[in-house]
C-alpha positions as CSV (number, residue, x, y, z in Angstrom):
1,X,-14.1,-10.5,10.0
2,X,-14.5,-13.8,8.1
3,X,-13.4,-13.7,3.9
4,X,-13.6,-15.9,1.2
5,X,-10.5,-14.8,-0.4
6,X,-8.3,-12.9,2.2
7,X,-7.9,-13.0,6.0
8,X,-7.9,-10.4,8.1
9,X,-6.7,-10.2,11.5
10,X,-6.1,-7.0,13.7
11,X,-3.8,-7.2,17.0
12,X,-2.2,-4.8,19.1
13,X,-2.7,-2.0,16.6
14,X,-2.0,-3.7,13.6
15,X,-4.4,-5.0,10.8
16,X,-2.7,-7.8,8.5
17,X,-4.7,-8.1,5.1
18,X,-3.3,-12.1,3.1
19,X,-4.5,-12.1,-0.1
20,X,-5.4,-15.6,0.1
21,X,-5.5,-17.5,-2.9
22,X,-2.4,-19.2,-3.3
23,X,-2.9,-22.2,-5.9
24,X,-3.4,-18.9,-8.7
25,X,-0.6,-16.8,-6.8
26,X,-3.2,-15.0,-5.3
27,X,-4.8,-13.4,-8.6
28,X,-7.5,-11.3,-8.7
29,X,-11.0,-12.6,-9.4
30,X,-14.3,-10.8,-8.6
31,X,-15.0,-11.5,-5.2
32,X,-11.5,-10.5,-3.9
33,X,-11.0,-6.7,-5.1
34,X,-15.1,-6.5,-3.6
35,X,-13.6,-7.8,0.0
36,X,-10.5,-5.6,0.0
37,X,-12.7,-3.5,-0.6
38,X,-14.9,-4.4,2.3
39,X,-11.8,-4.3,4.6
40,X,-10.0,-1.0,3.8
41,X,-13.4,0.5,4.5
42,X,-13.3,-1.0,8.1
43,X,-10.0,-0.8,8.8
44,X,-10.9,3.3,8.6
45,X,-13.3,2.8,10.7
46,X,-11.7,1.2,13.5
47,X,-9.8,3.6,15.7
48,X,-8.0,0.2,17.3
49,X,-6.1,0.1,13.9
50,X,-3.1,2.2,14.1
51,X,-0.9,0.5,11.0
52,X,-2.1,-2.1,8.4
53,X,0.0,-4.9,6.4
54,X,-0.9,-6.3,3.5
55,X,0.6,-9.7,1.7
56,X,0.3,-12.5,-0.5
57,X,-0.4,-16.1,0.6
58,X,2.3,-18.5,-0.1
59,X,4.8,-17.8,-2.5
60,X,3.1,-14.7,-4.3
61,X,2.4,-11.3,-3.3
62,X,0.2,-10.8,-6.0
63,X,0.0,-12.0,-9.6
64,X,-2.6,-9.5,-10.9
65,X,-6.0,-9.7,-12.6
66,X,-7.2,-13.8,-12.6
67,X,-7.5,-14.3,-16.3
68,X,-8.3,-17.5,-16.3
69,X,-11.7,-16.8,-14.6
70,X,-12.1,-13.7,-16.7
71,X,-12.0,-15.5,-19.7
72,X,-15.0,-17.7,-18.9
73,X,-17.1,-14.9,-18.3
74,X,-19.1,-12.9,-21.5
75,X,-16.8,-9.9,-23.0
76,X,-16.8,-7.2,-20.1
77,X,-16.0,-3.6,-20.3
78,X,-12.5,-3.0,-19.1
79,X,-13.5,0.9,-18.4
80,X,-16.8,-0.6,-15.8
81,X,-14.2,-3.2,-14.1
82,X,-12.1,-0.8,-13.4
83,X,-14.3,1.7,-11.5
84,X,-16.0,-1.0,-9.8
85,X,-13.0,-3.0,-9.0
86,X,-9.9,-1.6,-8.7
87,X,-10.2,1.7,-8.6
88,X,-11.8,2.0,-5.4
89,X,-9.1,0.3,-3.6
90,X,-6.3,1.9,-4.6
91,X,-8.1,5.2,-3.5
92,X,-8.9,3.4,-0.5
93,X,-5.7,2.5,0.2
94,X,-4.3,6.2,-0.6
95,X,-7.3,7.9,1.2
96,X,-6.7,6.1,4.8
97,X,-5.3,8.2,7.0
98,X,-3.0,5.4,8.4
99,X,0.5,3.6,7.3
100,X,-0.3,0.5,4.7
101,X,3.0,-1.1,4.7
102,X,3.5,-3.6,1.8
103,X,4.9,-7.4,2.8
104,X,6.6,-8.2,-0.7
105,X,7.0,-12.0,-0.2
106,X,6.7,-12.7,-3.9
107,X,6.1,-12.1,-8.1
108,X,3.6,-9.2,-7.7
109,X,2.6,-8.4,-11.5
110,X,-0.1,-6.0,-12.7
111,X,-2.3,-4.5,-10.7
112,X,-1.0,-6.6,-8.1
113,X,2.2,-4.6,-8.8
114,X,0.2,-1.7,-8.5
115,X,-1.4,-2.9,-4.6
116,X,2.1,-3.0,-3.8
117,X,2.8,1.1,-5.2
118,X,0.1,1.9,-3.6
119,X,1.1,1.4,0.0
120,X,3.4,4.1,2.2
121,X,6.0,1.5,2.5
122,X,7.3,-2.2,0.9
123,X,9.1,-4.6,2.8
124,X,10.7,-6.8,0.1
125,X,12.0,-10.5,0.3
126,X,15.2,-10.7,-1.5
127,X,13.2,-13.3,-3.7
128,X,10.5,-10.6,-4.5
129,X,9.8,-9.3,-8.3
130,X,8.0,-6.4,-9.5
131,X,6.1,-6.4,-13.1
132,X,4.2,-4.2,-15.1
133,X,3.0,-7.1,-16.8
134,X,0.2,-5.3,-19.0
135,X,2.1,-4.7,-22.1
136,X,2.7,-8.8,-22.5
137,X,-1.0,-9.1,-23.6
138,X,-1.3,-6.2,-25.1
139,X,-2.8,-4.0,-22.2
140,X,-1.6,-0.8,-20.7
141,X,-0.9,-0.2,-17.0
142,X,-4.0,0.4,-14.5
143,X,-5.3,0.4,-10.9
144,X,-2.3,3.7,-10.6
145,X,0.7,2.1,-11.8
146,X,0.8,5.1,-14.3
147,X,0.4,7.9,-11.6
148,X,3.0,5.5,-9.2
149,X,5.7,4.6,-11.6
150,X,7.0,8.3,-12.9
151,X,6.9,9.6,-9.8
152,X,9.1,7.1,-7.6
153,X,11.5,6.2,-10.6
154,X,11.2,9.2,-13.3
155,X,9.9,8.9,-16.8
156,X,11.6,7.3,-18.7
157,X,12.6,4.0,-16.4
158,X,8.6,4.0,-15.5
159,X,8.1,4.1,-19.9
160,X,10.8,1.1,-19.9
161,X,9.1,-0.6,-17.2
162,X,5.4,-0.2,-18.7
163,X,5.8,-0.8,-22.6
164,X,8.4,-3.5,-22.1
165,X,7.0,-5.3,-19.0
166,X,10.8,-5.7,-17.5
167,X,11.3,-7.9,-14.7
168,X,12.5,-5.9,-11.8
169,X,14.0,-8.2,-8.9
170,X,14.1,-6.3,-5.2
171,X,17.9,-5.8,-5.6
172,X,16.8,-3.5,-8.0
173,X,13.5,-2.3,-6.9
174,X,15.3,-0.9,-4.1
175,X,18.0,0.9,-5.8
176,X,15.3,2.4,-8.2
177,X,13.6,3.8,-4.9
178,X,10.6,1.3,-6.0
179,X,11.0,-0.4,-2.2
180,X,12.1,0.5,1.1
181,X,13.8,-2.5,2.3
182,X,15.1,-5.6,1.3
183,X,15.9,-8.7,3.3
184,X,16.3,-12.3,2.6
185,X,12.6,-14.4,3.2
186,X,13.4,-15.6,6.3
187,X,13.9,-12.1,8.0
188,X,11.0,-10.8,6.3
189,X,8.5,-10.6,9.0
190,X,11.1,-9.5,11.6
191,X,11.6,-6.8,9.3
192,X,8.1,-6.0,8.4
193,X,7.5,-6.1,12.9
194,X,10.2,-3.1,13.0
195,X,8.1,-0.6,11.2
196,X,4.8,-1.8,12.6
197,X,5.5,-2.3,16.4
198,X,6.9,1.4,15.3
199,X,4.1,3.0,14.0
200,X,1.2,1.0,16.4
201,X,2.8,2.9,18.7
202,X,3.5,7.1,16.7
203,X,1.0,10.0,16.7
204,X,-1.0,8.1,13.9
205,X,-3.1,11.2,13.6
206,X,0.0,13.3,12.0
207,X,1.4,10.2,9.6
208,X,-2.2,10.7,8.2
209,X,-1.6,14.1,7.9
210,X,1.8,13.1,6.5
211,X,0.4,11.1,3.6
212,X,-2.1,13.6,2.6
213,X,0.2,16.1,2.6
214,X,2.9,14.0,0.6
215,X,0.1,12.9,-1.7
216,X,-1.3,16.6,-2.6
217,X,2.3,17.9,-3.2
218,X,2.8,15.6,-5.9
219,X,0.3,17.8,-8.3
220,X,0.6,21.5,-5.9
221,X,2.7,24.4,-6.1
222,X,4.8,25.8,-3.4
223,X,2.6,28.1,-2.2
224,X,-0.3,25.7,-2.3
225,X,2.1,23.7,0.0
226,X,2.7,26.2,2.8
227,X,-1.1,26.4,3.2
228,X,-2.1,23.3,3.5
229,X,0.9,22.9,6.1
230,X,-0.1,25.5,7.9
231,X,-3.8,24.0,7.9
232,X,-2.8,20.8,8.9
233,X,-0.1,21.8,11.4
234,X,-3.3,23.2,13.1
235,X,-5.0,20.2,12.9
236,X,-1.8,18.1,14.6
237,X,-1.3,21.3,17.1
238,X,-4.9,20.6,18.5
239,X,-4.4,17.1,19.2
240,X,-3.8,14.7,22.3
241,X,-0.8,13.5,20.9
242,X,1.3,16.6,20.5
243,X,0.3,17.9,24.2
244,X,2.0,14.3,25.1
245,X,4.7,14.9,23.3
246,X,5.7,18.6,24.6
247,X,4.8,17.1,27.7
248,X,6.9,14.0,27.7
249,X,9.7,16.5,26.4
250,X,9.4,18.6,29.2
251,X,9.3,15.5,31.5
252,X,12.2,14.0,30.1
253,X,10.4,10.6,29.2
254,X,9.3,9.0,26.6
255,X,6.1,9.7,25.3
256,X,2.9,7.1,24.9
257,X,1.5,8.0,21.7
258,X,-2.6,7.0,21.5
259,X,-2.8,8.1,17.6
260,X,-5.5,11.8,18.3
């Protein structure tokens, strides 16, 4: 698939998603949030796509919404932007029944902070920054930073963050739980290869499973939660990949994982 503003490129299991505009630090304009998107609705659609990364060209992961080309446009309603925009991405992104692993490489501020929540896993350079720069021109957070933030750092660090748009470098981001790992730049796609060559290669059907599950019990109740285990352990008992992995137990191998 051919973008004006991202590439796209699927291998081996894995789809890699560059935000590609890296004179503005890869801001968000229009046509961009349209093809992500167009992608995220492919990427579901292709069976041959077992894990997905997504990055920043250049120095940025992200720098948020393009302001410069907003402001040469006529006054815009933030509420219509936001349901056509962004909004559909991020419930994309949460809704694909597949790991989205985040390839931190830079600054990723507003709602390209909240890209970066919004995948399963981050994969920080050591010269990577989070900010929930919204409050610095006199915005509030959007695109799920608010649903994100309290619930991977508590209250009342995720109030700090949002109404005083802190600076938070990937030392800290990981010690806040914000990340997963962090490395220095030049090991960052070895790192980033560990966790997809592992899960282009796992029962991809249950880490779906996994993330909808993970996802409801953030608003459920306990007992809501035993039922939907129960539902979707039937689901993951029924497929291909649990009968290979009883029978690669029994066999005393490893099993070969095709993601049903």
């Amino acid at each position: 698939m051919k973008y004006e503003f991202l590439t796209y490129q699927a291998a081996n299991g894995v789809a890699t998603i560059t935000l590609n505009r890296p004179e503005v630090y890869n801001a968000l304009n229009d046509g961009i949030t349209y093809e992500l998107q167009d992608a995220f609705k492919a990427i579901a659609k292709d069976d041959a796509v077992r894990v997905v990364v997504l990055t920043g060209a250049g120095k940025a992961y992200c720098s948020g919404q393009d302001l410069k080309a907003a402001s040469g446009q006529e006054k815009r309603s933030f509420l219509e932007s936001l349901h056509k925009r962004y909004n559909p991405i991020i419930r994309a992104m949460r809704s694909l029944p597949k790991p989205i692993i985040g390839r931190l490489n830079g600054v990723a501020a507003g709602a390209g902070c909240s890209l970066a929540l919004a995948c399963d896993l981050i994969v920080a350079s050591e010269e990577a920054t989070l900010i929930e720069v919204f409050i610095n021109i006199g915005l509030v957070p959007d695109s799920g930073s608010s649903y994100f933030l309290p619930r991977l750092v508590g209250m009342a660090k995720a109030f700090e963050l949002c109404s005083m748009g802190s600076r938070v470098k990937a030392a800290e981001a990981l010690q806040l739980g914000l990340v997963n790992r962090v490395v220095p730049a030049e090991q960052l796609d070895a790192a980033v290869r560990e966790y997809t060559e592992y899960f282009s290669k796992a029962p991809t059907k249950s880490i779906g499973l996994i993330k909808k599950m993970l996802d409801k019990a953030t608003t459920a109740t306990l007992d809501e939660m035993l039922e939907y285990e129960a539902y979707c352990q039937e689901i993951a008992g029924s497929s291909a990949d649990y009968k290979e992995g009883v029978t690669a137990f029994l066999e005393k191998r490893k099993p070969e994982f095709k993601g049903y």
